[in-house]
C-alpha positions as CSV (number, residue, x, y, z in Angstrom):
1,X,-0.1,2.7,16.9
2,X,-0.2,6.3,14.6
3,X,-1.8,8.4,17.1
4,X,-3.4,10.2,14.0
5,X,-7.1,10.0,13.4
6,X,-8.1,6.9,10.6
7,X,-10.4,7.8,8.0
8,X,-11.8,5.3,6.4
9,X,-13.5,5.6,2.8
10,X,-14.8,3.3,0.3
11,X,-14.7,4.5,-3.4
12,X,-17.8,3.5,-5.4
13,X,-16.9,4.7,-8.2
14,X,-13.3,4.2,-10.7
15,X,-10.8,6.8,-10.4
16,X,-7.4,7.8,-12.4
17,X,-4.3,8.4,-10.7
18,X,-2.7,11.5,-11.7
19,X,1.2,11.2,-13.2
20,X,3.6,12.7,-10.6
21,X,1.3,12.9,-7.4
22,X,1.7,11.3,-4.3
23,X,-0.7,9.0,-3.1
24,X,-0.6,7.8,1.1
25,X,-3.5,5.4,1.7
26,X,-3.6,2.0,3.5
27,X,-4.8,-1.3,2.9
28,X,-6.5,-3.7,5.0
29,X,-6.3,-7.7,3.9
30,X,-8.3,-10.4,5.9
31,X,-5.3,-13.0,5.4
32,X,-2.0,-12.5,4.1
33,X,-0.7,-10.8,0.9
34,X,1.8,-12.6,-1.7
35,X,4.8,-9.9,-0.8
36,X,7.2,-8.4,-2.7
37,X,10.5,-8.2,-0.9
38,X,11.9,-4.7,-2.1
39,X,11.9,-1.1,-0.8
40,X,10.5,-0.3,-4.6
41,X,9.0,-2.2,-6.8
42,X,9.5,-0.9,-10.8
43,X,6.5,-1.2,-13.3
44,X,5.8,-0.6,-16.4
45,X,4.4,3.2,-15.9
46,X,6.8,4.2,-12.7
47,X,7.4,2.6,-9.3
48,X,5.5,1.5,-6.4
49,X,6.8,2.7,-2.8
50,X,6.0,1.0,0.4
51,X,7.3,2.9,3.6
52,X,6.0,0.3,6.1
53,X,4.4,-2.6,6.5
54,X,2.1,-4.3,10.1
55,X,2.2,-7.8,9.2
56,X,-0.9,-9.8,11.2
57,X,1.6,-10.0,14.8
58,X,2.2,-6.4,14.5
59,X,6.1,-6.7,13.5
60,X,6.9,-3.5,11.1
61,X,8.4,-4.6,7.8
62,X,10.3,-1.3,6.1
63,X,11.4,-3.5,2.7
64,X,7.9,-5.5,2.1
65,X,5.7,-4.4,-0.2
66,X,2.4,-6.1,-0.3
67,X,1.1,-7.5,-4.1
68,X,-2.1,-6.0,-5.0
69,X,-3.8,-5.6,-8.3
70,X,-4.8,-1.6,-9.0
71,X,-6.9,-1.7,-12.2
């Protein structure tokens, strides 16, 4: 367990992700996630980088990355 202290928000409101900045921010499922088996996963407007994973039996995954939708 990160010994570093969680802060949780929810965003209300739509944001934009800025080209070139670097986003950390986790994501909590209640079941589990389609996954994409890759270190980095290519789209159309860059990449998307995973550097771990906790699956549900608390086994760290370093080359899943989970499928979600960012709209």
């Amino acid at each position: 367990m990160d010994t570093k202290e969680k802060i949780v928000t929810t965003l209300n409101e739509p944001f934009t992700l800025v080209a070139n900045k670097k986003y950390n921010y986790s994501i909590m499922t209640g079941s589990y996630p389609q996954i994409h088996h890759t270190h980095e996963l290519k789209v159309d407007d860059g990449a998307i980088r995973c550097d771990k994973f906790i699956d549900a039996n608390g086994k760290v995954h370093y080359d899943w990355i989970p499928a979600i939708r960012l709209e």
